[in-house]
Legacy VTK file of the C-alpha trace (Angstrom):
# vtk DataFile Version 3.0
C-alpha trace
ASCII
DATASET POLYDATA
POINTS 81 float
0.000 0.000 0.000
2.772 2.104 0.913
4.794 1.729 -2.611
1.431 2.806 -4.171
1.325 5.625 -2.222
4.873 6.550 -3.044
4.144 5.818 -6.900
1.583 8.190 -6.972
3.082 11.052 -5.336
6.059 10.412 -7.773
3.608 10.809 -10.785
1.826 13.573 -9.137
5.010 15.380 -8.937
5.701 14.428 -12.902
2.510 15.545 -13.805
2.927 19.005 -12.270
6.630 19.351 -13.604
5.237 18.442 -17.123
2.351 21.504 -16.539
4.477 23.828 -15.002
6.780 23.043 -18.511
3.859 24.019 -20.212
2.904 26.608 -18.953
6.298 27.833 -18.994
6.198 28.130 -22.487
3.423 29.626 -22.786
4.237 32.140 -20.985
7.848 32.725 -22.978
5.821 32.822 -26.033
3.729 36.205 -24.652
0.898 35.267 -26.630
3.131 34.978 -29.766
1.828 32.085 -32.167
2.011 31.138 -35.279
5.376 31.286 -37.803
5.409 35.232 -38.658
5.236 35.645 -35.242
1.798 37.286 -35.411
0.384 38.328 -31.968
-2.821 36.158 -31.134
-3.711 36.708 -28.188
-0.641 39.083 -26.813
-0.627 40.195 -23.061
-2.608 37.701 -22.404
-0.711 35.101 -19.989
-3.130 35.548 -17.165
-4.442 31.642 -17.551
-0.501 30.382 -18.041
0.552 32.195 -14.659
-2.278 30.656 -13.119
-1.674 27.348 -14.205
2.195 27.571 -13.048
0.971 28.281 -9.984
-2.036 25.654 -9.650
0.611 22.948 -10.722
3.331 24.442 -7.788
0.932 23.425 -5.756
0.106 20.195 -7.057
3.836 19.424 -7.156
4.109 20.587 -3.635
1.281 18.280 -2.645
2.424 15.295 -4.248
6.094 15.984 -2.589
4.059 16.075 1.010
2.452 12.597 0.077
5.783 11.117 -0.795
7.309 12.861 2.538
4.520 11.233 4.312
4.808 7.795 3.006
8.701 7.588 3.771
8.218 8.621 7.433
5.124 5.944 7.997
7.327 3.473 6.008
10.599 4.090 8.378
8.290 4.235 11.255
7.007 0.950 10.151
10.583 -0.724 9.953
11.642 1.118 13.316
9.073 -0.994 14.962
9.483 -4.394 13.218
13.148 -3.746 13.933
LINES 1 82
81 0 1 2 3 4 5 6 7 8 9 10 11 12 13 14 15 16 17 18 19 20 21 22 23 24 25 26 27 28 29 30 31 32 33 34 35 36 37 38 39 40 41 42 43 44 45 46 47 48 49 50 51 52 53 54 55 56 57 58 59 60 61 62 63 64 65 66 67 68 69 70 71 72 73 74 75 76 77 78 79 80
């Protein structure tokens, strides 16, 4: 049960590095798409900065879960030790 904890706070944390990628880009592109560089959309990165910031916090959950599994995991070994 444990390792399947651990698993998915490891993909929760890939998920949110993969979205915070994203919207990484999208915000270094300003708006800019499109080969001739034509502005669709310019000045507006208000969704991308909010999705960098709701996948921070996923990634900062997903770290807590896989915090919290180790410790019950070592506190599990302590006391079969």
């Amino acid at each position: 049960m444990i390792n399947n904890t651990l698993s998915l706070g490891v993909q929760g944390i890939q998920d949110g590095m993969v979205g915070m990628e994203n919207a990484a880009r999208k915000i270094a592109r300003g708006g800019v798409d499109g080969p001739q560089g034509t502005a669709s959309g310019a000045g507006n990165l208000a969704e991308p900065l909010i999705d960098m910031i709701l996948y921070e916090r996923s990634v900062e959950a997903s770290a807590q879960v896989v915090k919290t599994a180790d410790e019950t995991l070592g506190t599990l070994l302590d006391i079969r030790a």
